[in-house]
KEKE-3310 file (N, C-alpha, C; in steps of 0.2 Angstrom, whole numbers, plus 5000, padded with zeros to 4 digits):
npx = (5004:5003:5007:4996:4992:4994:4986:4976:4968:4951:4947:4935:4926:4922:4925:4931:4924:4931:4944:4936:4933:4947:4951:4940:4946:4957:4967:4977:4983:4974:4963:4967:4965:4952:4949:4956:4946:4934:4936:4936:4921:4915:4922:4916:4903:4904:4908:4897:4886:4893:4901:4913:4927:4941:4932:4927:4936:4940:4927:4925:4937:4934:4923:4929:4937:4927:4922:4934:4931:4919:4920:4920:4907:4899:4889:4891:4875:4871:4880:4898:4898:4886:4882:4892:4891:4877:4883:4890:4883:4878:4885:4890:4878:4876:4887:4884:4872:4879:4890:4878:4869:4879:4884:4871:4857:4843:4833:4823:4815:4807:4813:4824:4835:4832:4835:4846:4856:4875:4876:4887:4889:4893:4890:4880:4888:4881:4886:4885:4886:4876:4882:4891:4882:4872:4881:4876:4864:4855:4860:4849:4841:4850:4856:4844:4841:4853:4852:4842:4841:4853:4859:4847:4839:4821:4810:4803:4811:4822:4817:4817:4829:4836:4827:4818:4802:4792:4786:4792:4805:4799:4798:4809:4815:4807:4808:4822:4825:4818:4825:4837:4834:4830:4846:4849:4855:4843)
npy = (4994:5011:5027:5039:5053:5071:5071:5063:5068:5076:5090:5094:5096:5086:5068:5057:5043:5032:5035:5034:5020:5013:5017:5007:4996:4996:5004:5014:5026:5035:5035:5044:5055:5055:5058:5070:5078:5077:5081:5093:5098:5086:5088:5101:5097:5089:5096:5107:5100:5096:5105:5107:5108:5097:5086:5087:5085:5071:5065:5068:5060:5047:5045:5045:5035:5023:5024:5019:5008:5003:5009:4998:4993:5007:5009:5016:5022:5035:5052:5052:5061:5061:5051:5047:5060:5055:5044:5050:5059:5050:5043:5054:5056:5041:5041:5052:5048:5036:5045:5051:5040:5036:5047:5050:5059:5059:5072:5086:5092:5096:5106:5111:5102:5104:5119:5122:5132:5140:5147:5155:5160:5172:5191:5191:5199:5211:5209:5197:5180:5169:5155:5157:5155:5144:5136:5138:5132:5119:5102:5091:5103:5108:5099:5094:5107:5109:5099:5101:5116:5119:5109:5105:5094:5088:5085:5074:5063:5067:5063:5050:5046:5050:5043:5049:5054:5061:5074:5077:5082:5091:5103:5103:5108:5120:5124:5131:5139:5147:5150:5154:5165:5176:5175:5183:5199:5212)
npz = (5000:4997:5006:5010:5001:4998:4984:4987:4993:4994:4986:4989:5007:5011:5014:4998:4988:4987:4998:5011:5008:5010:5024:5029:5025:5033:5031:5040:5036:5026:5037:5045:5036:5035:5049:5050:5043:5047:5062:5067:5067:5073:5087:5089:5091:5101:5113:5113:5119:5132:5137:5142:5139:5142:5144:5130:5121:5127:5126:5107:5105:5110:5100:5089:5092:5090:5076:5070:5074:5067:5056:5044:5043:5039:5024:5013:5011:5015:5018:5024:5033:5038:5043:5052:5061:5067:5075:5082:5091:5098:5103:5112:5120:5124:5134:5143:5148:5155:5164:5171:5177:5187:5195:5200:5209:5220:5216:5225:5219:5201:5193:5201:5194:5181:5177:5185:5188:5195:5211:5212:5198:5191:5186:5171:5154:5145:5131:5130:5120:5112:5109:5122:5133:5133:5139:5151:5156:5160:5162:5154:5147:5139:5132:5124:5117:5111:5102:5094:5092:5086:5081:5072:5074:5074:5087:5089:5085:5094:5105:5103:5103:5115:5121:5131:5133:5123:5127:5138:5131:5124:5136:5141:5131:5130:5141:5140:5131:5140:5149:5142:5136:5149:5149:5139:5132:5131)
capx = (5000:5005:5005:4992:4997:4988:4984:4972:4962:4947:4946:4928:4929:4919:4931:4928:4923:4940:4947:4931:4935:4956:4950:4937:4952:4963:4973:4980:4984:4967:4958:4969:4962:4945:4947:4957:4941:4929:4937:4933:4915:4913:4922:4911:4898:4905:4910:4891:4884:4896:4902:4919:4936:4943:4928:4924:4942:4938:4921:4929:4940:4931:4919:4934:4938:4920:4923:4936:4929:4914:4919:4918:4900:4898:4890:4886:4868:4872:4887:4901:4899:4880:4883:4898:4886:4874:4886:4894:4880:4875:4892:4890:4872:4877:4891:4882:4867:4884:4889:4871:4869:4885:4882:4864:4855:4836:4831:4816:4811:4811:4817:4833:4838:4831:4837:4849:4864:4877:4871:4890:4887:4896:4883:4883:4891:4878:4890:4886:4881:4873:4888:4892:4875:4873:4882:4875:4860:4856:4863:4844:4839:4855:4857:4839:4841:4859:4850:4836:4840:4860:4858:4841:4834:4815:4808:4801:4818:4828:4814:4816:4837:4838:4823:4814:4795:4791:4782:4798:4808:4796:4797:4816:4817:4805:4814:4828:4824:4817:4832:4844:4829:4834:4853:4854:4855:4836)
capy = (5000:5016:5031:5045:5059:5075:5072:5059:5070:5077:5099:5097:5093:5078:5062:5051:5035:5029:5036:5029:5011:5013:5016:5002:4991:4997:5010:5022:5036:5036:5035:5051:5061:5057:5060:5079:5079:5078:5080:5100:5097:5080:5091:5105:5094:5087:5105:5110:5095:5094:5113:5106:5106:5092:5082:5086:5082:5065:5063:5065:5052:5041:5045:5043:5025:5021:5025:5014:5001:5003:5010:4993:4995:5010:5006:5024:5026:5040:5053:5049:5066:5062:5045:5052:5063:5052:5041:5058:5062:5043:5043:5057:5053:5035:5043:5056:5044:5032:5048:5050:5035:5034:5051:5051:5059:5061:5079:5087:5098:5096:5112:5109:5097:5107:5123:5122:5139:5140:5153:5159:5164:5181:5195:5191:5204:5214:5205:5189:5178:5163:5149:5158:5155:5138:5131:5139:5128:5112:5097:5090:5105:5109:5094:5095:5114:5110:5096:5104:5121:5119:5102:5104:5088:5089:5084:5067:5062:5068:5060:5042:5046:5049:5038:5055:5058:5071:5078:5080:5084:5099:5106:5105:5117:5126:5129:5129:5144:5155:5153:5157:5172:5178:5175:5186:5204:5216)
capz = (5000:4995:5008:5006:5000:4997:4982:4990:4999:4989:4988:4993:5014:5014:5010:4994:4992:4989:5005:5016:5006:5013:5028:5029:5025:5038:5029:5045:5032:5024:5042:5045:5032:5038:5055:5049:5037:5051:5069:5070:5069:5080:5095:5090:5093:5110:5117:5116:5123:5136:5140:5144:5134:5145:5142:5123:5118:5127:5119:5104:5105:5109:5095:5084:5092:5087:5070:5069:5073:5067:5048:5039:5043:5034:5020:5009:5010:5017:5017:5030:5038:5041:5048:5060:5066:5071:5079:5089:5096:5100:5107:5117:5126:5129:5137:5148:5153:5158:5171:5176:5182:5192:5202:5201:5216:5221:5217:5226:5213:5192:5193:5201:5188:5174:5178:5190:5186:5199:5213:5211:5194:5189:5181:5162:5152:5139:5124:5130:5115:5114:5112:5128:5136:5131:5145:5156:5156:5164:5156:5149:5144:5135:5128:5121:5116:5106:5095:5090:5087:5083:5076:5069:5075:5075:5093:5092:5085:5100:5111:5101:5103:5120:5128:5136:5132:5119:5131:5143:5127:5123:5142:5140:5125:5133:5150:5141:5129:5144:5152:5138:5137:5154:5150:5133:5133:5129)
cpx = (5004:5005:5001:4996:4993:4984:4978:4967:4958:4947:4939:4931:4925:4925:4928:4926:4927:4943:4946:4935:4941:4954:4945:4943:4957:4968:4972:4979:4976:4962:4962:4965:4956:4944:4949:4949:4933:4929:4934:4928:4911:4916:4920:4904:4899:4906:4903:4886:4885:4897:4908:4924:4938:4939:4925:4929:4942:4932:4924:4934:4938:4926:4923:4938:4930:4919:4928:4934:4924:4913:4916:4912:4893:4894:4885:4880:4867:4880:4889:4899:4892:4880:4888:4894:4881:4879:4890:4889:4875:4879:4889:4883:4873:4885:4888:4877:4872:4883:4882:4870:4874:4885:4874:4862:4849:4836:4824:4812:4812:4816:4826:4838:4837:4834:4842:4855:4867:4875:4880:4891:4888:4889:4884:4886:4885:4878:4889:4881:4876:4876:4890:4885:4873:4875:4882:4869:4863:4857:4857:4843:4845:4855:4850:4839:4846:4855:4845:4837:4849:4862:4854:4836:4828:4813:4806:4807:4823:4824:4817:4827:4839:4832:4819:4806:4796:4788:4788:4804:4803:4797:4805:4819:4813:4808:4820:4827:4822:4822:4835:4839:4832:4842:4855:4850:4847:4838)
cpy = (5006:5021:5036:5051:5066:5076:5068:5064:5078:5084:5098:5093:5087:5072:5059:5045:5030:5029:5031:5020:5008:5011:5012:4997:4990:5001:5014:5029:5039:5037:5041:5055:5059:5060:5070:5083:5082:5079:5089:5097:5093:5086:5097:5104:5093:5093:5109:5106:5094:5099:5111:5103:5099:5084:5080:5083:5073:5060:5061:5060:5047:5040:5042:5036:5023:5019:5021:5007:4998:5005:5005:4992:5001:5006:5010:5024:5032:5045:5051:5052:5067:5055:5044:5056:5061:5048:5043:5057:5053:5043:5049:5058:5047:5037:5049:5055:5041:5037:5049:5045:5033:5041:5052:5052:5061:5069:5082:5089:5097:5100:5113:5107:5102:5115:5126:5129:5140:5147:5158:5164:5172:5183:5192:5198:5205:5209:5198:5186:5173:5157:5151:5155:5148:5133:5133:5135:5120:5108:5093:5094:5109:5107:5093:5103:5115:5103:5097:5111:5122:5111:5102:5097:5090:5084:5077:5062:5063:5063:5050:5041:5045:5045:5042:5054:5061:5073:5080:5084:5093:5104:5107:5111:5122:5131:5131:5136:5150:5155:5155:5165:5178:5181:5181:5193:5207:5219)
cpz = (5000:5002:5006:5008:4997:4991:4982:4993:4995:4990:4992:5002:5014:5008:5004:4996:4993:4996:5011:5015:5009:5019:5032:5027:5029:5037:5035:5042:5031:5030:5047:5042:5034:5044:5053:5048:5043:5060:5071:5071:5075:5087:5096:5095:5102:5115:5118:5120:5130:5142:5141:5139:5136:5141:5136:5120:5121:5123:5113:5100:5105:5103:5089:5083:5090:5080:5069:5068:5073:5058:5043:5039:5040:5028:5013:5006:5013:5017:5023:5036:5044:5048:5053:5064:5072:5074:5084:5092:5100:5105:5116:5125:5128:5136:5143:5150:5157:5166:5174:5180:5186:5196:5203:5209:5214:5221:5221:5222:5204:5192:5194:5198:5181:5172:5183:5186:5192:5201:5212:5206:5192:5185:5174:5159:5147:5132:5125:5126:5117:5116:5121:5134:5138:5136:5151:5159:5159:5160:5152:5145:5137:5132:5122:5114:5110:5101:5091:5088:5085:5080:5071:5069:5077:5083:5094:5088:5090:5105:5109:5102:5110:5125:5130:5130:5129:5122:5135:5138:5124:5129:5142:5137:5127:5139:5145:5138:5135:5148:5148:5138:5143:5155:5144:5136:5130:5123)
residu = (UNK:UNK:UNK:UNK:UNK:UNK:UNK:UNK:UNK:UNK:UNK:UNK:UNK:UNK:UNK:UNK:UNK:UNK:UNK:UNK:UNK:UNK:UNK:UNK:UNK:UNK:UNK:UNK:UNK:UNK:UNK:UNK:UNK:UNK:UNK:UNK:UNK:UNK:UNK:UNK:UNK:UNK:UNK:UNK:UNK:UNK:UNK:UNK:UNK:UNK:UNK:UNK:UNK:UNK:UNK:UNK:UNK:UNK:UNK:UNK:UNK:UNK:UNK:UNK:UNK:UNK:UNK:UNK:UNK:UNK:UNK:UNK:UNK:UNK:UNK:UNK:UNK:UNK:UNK:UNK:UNK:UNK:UNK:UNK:UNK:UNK:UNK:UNK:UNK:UNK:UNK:UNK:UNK:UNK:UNK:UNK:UNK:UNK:UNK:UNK:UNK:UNK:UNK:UNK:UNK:UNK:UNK:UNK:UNK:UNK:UNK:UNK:UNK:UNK:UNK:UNK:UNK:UNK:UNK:UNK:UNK:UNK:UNK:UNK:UNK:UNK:UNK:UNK:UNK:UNK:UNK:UNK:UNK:UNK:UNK:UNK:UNK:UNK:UNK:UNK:UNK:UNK:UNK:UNK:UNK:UNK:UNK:UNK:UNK:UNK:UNK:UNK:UNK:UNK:UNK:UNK:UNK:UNK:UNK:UNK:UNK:UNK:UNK:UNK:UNK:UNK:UNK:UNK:UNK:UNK:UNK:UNK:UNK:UNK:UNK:UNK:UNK:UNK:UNK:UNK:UNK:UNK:UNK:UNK:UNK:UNK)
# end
C-alpha cells in the first residue's frame, strides 16, 4: 500500500469514496484524512453537549475509536459526515446517561435538575452571545436545546434518541429557551 498523499484528499471537505473504502480496509493514512476531514466538527459537537474542553476532547476520542471500529460498517447510504454525526452524538448521550447514572442523586424539585445555574454565577456581560450561554443551562435542557436548534433535529427524533417523552423533550426546549431568554441581553 501506498501512503496518502495529498493528492488523495478530495478539495471538497467531505472524503471520497475511495478514502472511506482505505479506511474500511485498515489504511492508518486514509483513516487520517477522515478524521482531519471531520474532527473539528465532532468536537464542535462534543464541546456543546458537554460545556467542557477536557471532556469534549475525550468525547471526541472516543467517537473517533468508534469510528474505527465501526467504519467497515459503513455502508454509503448515506454521506460519512451524516453517519459520523449520528454516531457523535450517540456517542456522546450513551456517554452522559453512563455519568448519570453513576452520580445520580434524588432531586426534590424538576426544577433543580432542569434549571439548575450556579448561585455563584458572575453578572453576564451585555455581549454575552449565545455559544456563551449555552452552557449555562442544565445538562437536559442543553442537551435537548443543542440538538434541536443547533443540530436541527425535530423533537420526536431527540425523544426516540435519547429515551425521554416528547412531552419532557418539549418542556426541556421550553425551559431551556426561557432561560437562555433571561441570560441574553434586551
Amino acid at each position: 500500500m501506498r501512503p496518502v498523499s495529498a493528492a488523495d484528499i478530495p478539495p471538497d471537505p467531505s472524503p471520497d469514496a475511495d478514502v472511506i473504502r482505505r479506511a474500511q480496509a485498515g489504511d492508518a493514512g486514509a483513516f487520517t484524512t477522515l478524521y482531519h476531514a471531520h474532527a473539528g466538527r465532532v468536537f464542535a459537537l462534543c464541546l456543546r453537549m458537554s460545556t467542557d474542553r477536557v471532556r469534549a476532547t475525550e468525547l471526541a476520542q472516543d467517537v473517533f475509536v468508534k469510528l474505527w471500529e465501526r467504519l467497515p460498517q459503513f455502508r454509503f447510504e448515506s454521506s460519512l459526515g451524516t453517519w459520523l454525526h449520528r454516531l457523535a452524538i450517540n456517542t456522546i448521550l450513551e456517554s452522559l446517561r453512563s455519568e448519570l447514572r453513576r452520580t445520580a442523586r434524588v432531586s426534590a424539585t424538576d426544577d433543580d435538575i432542569l434549571l439548575a445555574a450556579p448561585a455563584a454565577t458572575a453578572p453576564l456581560d451585555v455581549q454575552m452571545d449565545l455559544e456563551r450561554a449555552i452552557p449555562l443551562l442544565a445538562s437536559g435542557p442543553r442537551q435537548v436545546f443543542v440538538l434541536h436548534v443547533v443540530e436541527g433535529m425535530p423533537a420526536d427524533e431527540i425523544a426516540t434518541l435519547t429515551g425521554l417523552a416528547p412531552a419532557t423533550v418539549r418542556v426541556h426546549l421550553h425551559r431551556a429557551r426561557r432561560h437562555l431568554l433571561t441570560l441574553m441581553p434586551q
